[in-house]
FIGU-400101 format. One record per residue (C-alpha): x negated, y negated, z. Coordinates in steps of 0.05 Angstrom, whole numbers, padded with zeros to 5 digits, always signed. Each point is the difference from the previous one (the first is absolute). Layout:
// residues N
XYZ
...
END
This chain:
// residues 449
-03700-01196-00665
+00058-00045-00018
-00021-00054-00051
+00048-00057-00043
+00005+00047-00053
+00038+00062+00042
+00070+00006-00034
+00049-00027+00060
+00086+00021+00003
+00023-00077+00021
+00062+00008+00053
+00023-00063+00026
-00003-00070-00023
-00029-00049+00064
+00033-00075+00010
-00050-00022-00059
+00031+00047-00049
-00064+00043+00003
+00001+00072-00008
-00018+00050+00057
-00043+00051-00013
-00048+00045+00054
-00059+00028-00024
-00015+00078+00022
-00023-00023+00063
+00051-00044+00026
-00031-00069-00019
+00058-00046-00027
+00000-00031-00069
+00037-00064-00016
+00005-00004-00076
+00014-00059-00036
+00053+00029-00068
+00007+00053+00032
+00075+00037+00011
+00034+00053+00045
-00006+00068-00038
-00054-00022-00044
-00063+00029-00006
-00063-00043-00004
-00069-00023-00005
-00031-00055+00040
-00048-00055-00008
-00021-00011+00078
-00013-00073+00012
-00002+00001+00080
-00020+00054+00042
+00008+00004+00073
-00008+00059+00047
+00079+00019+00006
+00018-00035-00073
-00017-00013-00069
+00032-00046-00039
-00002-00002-00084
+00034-00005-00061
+00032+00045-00047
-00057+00021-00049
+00038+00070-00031
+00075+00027+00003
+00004+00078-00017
+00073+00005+00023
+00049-00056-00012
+00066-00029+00050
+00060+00005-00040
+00010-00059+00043
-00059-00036-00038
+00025-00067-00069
-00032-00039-00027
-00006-00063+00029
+00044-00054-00021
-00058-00059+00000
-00056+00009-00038
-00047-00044+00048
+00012+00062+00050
-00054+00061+00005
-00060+00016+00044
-00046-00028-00054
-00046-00064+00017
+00041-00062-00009
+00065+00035+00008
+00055-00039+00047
-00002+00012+00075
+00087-00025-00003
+00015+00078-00002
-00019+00057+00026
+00056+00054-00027
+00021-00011-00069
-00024+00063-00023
+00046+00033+00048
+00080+00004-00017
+00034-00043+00039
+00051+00042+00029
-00064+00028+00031
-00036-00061+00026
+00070+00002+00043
-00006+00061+00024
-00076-00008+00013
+00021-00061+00049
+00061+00035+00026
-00057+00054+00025
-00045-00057+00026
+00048-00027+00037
+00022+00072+00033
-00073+00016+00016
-00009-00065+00027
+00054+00004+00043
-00018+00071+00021
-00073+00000+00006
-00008-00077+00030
+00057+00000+00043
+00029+00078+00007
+00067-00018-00022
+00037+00031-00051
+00064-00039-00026
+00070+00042+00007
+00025-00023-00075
-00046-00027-00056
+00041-00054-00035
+00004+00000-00074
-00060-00038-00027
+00010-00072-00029
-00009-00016-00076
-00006-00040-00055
-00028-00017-00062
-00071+00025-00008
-00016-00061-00046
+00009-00073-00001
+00015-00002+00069
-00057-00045+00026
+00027-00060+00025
-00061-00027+00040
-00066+00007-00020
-00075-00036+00027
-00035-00001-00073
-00082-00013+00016
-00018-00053-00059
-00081+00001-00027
-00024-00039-00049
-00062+00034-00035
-00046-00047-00027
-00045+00044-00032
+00052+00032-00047
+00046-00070+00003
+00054+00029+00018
+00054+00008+00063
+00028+00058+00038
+00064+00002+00033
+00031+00065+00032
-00019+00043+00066
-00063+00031+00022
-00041+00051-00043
+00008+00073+00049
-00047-00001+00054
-00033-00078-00022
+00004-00068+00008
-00005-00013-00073
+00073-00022-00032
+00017+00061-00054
+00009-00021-00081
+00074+00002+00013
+00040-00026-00077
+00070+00042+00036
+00028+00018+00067
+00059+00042-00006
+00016+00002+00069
+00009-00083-00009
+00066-00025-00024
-00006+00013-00074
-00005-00076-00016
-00048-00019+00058
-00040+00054-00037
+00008-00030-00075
-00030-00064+00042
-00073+00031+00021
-00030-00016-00060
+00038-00071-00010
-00033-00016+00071
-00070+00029-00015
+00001-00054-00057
+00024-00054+00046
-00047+00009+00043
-00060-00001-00043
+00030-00064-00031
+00004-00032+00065
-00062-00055+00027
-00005+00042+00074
+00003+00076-00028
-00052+00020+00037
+00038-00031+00062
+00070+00038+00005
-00015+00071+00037
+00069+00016-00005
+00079-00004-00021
+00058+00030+00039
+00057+00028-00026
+00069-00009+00026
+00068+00006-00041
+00069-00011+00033
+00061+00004-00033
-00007-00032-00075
-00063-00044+00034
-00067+00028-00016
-00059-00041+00043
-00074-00001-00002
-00048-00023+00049
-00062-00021-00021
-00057-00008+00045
-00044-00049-00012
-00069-00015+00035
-00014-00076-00019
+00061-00047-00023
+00035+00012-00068
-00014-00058-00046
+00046-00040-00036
-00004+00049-00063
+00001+00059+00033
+00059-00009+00031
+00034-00021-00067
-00022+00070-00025
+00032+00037+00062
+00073-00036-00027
-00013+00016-00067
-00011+00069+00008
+00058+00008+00053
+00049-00043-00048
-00021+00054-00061
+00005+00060+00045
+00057-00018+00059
-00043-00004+00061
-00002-00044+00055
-00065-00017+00025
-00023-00012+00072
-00073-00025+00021
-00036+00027+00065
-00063-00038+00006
-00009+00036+00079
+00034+00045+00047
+00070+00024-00021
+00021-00059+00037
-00011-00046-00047
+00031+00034-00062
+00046-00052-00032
+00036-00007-00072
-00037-00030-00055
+00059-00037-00019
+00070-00007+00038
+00059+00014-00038
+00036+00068-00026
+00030+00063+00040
-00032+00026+00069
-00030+00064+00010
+00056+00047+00028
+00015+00071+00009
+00067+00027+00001
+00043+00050+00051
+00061+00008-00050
+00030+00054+00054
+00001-00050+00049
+00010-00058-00037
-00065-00033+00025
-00060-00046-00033
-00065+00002+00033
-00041-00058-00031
-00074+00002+00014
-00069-00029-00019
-00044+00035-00047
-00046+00024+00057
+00046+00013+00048
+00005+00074+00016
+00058+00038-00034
+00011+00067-00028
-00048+00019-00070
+00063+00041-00027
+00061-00040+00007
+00043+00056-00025
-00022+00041+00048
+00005-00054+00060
+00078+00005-00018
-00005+00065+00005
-00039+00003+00060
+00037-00063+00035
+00072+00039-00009
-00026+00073+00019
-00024-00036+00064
+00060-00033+00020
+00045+00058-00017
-00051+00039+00055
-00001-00052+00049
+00077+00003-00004
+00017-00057+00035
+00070-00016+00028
+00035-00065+00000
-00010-00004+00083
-00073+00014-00008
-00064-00044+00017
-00052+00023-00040
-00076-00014-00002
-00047-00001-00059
-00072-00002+00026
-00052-00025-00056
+00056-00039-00031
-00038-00038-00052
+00048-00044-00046
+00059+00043+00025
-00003+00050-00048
+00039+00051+00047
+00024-00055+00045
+00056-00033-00045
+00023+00061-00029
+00008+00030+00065
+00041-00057+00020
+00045+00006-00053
+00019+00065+00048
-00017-00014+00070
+00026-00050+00051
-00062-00033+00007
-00079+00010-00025
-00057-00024+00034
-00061-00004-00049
-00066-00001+00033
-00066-00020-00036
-00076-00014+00021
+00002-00057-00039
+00032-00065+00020
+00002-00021-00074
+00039+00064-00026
+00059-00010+00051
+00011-00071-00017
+00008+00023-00078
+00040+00057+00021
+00042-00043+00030
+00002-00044-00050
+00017+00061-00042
+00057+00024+00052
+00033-00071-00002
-00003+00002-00085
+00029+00072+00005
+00070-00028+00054
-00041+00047+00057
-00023-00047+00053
+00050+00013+00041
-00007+00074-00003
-00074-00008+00008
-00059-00020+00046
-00074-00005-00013
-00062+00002+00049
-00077-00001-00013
-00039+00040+00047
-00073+00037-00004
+00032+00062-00018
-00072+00042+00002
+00002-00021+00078
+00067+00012+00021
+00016+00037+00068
+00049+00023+00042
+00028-00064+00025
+00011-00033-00079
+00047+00056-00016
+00039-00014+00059
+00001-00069-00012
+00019+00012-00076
+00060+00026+00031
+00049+00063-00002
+00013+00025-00074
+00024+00077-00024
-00030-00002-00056
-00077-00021-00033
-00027-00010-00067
-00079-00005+00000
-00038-00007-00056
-00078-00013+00014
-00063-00021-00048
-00049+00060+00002
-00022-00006+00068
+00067+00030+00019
+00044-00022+00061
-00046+00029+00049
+00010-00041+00068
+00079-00004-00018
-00002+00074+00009
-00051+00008+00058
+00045-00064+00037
+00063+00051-00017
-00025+00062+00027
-00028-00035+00068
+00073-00022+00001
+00020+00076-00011
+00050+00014+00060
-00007-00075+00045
+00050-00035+00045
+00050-00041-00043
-00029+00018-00072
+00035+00011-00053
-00031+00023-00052
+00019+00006-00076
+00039+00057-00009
-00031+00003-00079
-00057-00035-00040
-00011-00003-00073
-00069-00007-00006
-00030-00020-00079
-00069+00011-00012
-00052-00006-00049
-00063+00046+00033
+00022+00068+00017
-00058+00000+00057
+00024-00050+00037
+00074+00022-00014
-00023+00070+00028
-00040-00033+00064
+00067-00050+00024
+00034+00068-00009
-00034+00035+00042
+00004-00052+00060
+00085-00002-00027
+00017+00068+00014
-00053+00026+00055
-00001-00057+00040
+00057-00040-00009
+00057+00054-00005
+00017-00008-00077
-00001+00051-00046
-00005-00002-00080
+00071+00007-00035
-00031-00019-00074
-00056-00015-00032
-00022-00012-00074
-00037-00037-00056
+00016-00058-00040
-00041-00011-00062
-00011-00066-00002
-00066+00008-00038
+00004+00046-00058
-00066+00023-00021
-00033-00015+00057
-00020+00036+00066
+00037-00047+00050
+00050+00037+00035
+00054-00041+00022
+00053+00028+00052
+00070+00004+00039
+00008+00034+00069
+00056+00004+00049
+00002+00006+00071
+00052+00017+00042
-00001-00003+00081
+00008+00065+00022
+00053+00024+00055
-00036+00005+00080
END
């Protein structure tokens, strides 16, 4: 009978970086340390009648794909950080790990298979962390504060002193904060500080239950004066984030290739890897291929992150976001950049859209769309009920940017079964290094009648 102790061959790595195994009689194994190739142990933690689920307990065989991790708060053990899930595995690996996610996604969710895999997008595997939501706890029992992500699979906030994948001087800074913190009258008051660097401005928000007094606020400039932050206070909703103090540079991420500056707020929603947005931003446009006479929409717009560099090319772009507060800074952003007139912006509900919205969005050759998780699902299902009507013209190729591979895989399927697309390209971008999220570039090209 198969028990936890059965020695299991691991052969796939699921979307939570957790090896595959299947025990002699067919049950699957999800093992947590585990790698292709290797040969393992397991300590079951959850059974269920198709599935167990463990960690790594012994490794007889070794992947010559297997490092050592580059953080010492990673590792299975109790207390270790939940921030990453595949340091011990190379990272020219962890790409080709998502590059197969992505393919059996696509396949398996949507039975579509893409005609050319584009060449996966990189960048540096450390130091690239740009954004970050760091949980803050102040321990009263052992007087002292945390300040880093989640421990793996807990609420509790791991004993983080480094974080590699953090800019290397926001890292130098986690235990300059702890003590601030514990210095400070409300430390048991401030769940959390977000991260947020733009180009030679690093910000942190601080989130603060109960109004800052006079001297705590005094410590927040010290500490940003001796270390080069700027602070901003958020004593509610994102809505109400604002800067300690007005004065010195905005936050602002560059588009060199484009000659564009996006500023932004240090919740709004932009890329964690801004060398890899570049990256990302130019490989889209060069896909999209717009021509001078072109209209061209970009669905999901957000601060026009695709819309202004697509301008740059096309006769006109019409951005289109669910939120009426996003278009009026993308705007603003357009009219900073000398792109108004190449550009328009709508809000609409973009999770209800039918039929009749694309029409009235108007005729345009070419789409970018570039979704949160849930994916683009009703602009695909409103395409393919369009598939073949009276006076419709539909795009004759979309650029679609994801960041789930499942809900990549099910728009897919409604692109090229229902709506008359197929897939030209497809392919990963590694936007998080280390980590298990799979982020993702298709193409889709209308096929001939």
């Amino acid at each position: 009978m198969a028990n936890g102790f059965d020695w299991l061959e691991v052969e796939s790595l699921d979307l939570e970086a957790q090896g595959v195994a299947h025990r002699a009689d067919g049950k699957v194994v999800f093992i947590e340390g585990a790698l292709p190739g290797e040969r393992v142990q397991v300590s079951v933690a959850r059974k269920k009648n198709q599935w167990e689920q463990g960690q790594m307990s012994a490794l007889a065989r070794e992947s010559a794909q297997r490092v050592r991790p580059g953080c010492p708060h990673f590792g299975l053990h109790a207390g270790a950080c939940g921030g990453c899930k595949m340091q011990h595995l190379h990272p020219a690996a962890q790409v080709a790990v998502k590059q197969r996610v992505l393919e059996d996604n696509l396949w398996h969710l949507a039975k579509v298979r893409p005609e050319r895999i584009l060449r996966p997008l990189e960048g540096p595997a450390w130091g690239y962390r740009d954004r970050a939501r760091l949980s803050v706890r102040y321990v009263a029992k052992k007087g002292t504060v945390l300040i880093g992500f989640h421990e793996r699979k807990s609420r509790y906030v791991a004993d983080m002193q480094v974080c590699p994948v953090l800019p290397p001087r926001v890292s130098a800074m986690l235990l300059p904060l702890r003590e601030l913190i514990g210095g400070m009258d409300q430390r048991d008051r401030l769940p959390q500080i977000e991260l947020a660097v733009g180009e030679g401005v690093t910000a942190l928000v601080l989130r603060h239950l109960e109004p800052l007094s006079a001297a705590d606020a005094q410590r927040l400039r010290d500490f940003g004066a001796t270390h080069g932050v700027q602070w901003w206070l958020q004593p509610k909703g994102p809505d109400t984030v604002h800067r300690l103090d007005e004065g010195g540079a905005d936050l602002a991420y560059r588009l060199p290739e484009y000659g564009i500056t996006m500023p932004f707020k240090p919740t709004d929603f932009t890329q964690v890897n801004a060398h890899i947005n570049r990256v990302l931003v130019d490989r889209a446009v060069r896909l999209l291929d717009p021509q001078s006479h072109e209209r061209v929409i970009d669905w999901f717009c957000g601060l026009g992150n695709f819309t202004l560099p697509l301008a740059t090319r096309a006769r006109q772009v019409l951005g289109i976001e669910g939120s009426a507060t996003l278009v009026a800074r993308a705007r603003d952003n357009a009219r900073l950049n000398g792109l108004a007139a190449r550009t328009e912006f709508e809000a609409r509900n973009l999770f209800e859209i039918g039929p009749d919205d694309l029409r009235a969005a108007g005729a345009a050759r070419r789409w970018l769309v570039d979704p949160p998780r849930e994916g683009a699902f009703a602009l695909a299902k409103a395409l393919a009920e369009l598939h073949g009507a009276a006076g419709w013209a539909a795009p004759a190729r979309i650029v679609y940017v994801s960041c789930n591979p499942a809900t990549l895989a099910r728009d897919a399927g409604l692109l090229v079964h229902q709506a008359g697309y197929r897939c030209s390209l497809a392919g990963v971008v590694n936007m998080f290094p280390h980590t298990a999220h799979t982020e993702s570039m298709a193409v889709f090209d209308l096929a001939p009648p």
